[in-house]
N, C-alpha and C positions, 0 to 999 in steps of 0.2 A: 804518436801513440801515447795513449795516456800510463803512466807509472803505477804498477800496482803495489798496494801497500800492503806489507808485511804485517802479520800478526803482533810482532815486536816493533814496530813502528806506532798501531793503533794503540796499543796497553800506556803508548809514551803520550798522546793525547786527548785530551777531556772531550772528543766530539761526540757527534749525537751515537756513533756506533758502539764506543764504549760504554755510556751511557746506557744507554737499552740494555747491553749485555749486561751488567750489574745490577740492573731494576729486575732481570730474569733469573739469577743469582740469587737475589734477594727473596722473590715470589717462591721459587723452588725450596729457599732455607724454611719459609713462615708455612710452606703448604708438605712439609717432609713426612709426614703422615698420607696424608695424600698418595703423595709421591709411592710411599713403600706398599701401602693398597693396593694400587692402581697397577703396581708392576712397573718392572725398567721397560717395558717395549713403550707403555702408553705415556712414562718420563718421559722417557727418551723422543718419540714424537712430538711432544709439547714444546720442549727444549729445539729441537729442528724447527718443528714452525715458528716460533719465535724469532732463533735466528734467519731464517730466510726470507720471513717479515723484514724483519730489520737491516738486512742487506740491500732486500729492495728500497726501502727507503732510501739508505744511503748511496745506490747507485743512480735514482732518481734523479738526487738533487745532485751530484755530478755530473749527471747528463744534462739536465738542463742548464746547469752553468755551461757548458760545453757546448750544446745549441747556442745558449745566446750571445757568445762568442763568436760563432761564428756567423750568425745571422748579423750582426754588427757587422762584421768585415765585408759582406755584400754588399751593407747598404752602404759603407764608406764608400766601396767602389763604384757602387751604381751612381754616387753623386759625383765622377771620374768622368770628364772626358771620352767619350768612346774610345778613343786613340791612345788614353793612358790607362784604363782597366787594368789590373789582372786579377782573374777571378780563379787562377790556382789555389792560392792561398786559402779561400772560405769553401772552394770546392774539397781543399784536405780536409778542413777542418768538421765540415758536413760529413764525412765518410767515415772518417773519427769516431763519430758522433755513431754511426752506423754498425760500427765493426766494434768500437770499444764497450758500446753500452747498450749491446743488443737487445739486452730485457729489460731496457728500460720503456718509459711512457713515449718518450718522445724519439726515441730513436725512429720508428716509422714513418715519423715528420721529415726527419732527414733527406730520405729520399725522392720527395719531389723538390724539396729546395736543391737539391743535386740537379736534378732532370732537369731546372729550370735554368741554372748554370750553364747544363750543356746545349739548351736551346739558346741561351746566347753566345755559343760558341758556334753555334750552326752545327751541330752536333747532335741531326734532329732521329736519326735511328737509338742513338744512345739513352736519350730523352724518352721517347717512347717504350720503352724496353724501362725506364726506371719507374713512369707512371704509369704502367702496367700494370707492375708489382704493385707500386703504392694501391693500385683502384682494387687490388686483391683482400685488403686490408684497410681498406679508409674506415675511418672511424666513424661513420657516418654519412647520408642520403647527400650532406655538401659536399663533404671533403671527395665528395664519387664524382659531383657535378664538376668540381671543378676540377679532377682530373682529366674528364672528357674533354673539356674544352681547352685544355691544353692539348691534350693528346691530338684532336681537331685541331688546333692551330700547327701542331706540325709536321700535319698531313700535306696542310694547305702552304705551307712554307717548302714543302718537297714537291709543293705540283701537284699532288695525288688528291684533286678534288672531289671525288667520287667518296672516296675513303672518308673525307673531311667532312663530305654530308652526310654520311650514316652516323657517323659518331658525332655529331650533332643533331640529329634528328634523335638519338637515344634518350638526350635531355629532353626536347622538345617534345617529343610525344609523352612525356607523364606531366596529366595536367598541372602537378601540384610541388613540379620539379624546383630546382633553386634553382638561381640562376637562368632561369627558363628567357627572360626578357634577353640577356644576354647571348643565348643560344641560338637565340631568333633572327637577330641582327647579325649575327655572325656566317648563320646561314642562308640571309639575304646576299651577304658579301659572296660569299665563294658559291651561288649562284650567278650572279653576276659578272665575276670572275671566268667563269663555265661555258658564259654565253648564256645562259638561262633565262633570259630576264622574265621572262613572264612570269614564272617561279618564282623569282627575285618581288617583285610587285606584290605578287601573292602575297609572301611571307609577311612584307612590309605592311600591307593594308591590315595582314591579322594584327600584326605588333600594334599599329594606332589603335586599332579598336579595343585591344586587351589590353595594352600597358598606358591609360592617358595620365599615368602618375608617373611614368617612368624618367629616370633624368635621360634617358637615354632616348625619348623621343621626338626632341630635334634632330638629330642624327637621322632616325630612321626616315621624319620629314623631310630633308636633306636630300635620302639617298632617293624617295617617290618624288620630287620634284623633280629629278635629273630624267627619270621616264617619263617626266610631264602629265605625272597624275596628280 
């Protein structure tokens, strides 16, 4: 858990929180005409937004020192051995990240680097349940794409292929989707997987014709050669 710091802690250090609060100090001494016009309520609110300006900044950049923290400890371990991992460690420190700096920028980020933890633990309902959330709140049309196709991957890692192709086909069906090449292959696979294969061909023949830039169409070549188209 991260340590919070005392009011009498911050007064003892020149960081950017101090700072700011004295530069508002300052503005409030040079505008005190102002100020006494204006009335204490609309002070008083200037002085609050300022500070809660300036708090967010400074939980900001402790948040994402605290992300990159931990995001380092993953990849340490990701470059581990299967057999000597342990992803406790960056899975606390990701939750940390979650729980300690909730309004921050990046805490939202958190929780698919979690969810993706616990798909390496086979821990594929917990996973789902975290990129859920994250897809409730992704910052944007990718960070949406690529929570499906994770969440599609651990459908299709539980067996539940039925599941795995809807929530692939959610990408797939907008034309203008990200990750869309990716989607397509994926749902050639867990067609295939299914028994499907006619489906499986289908998808593949769309893939060569739409993606002939894609790096990912040897692969799909690959996987129409094996149907002997």
């Amino acid at each position: 858990m991260a340590k919070k710091v005392s009011r009498k802690q911050l007064l003892k250090s020149p960081d950017e929180f101090l700072s700011f609060s004295e530069k508002v100090v300052f503005f409030a001494r040079e505008h005190s005409r102002l100020f006494e016009m204006a009335g204490t309520a609309v002070a008083a609110a200037l002085l609050i937004y300022f500070g809660f300006t300036t708090y967010l900044n400074y939980v900001n950049k402790k948040a994402q020192t605290a992300y990159n923290t931990a995001y380092d400890n993953v990849v340490k371990e990701m470059n581990e051995k299967p057999e000597k991992r342990d992803l406790k460690k960056p899975e606390e420190l990701f939750r940390e990240v979650m729980e300690d700096y909730r309004f921050s920028r990046v805490s939202r980020l958190a929780a698919p680097q979690v969810a993706y933890l616990q798909f390496q633990e086979k821990k594929y309902d917990d996973a789902i349940s975290l990129y859920n959330t994250f897809l409730k709140e992704a910052p944007g049309t990718t960070y949406q794409a690529l929570a499906r196709l994770a969440i599609a991957a651990c459908y299709e890692e539980k067996g539940e292929l039925t599941t795995a192709v809807d929530k692939l086909k959610e990408i797939t069906a907008r034309p203008s989707s990200p990750f869309k090449d990716q989607a397509m292959l994926a749902l050639a696979r867990v067609y295939r997987l299914s028994k499907q294969n006619e489906k499986a061909k289908e998808i593949l023949k769309e893939f060569v014709e739409t993606f002939k830039d894609s790096p990912l169409l040897p692969v799909a070549n690959a996987y129409l050669a094996e149907f002997g188209s």
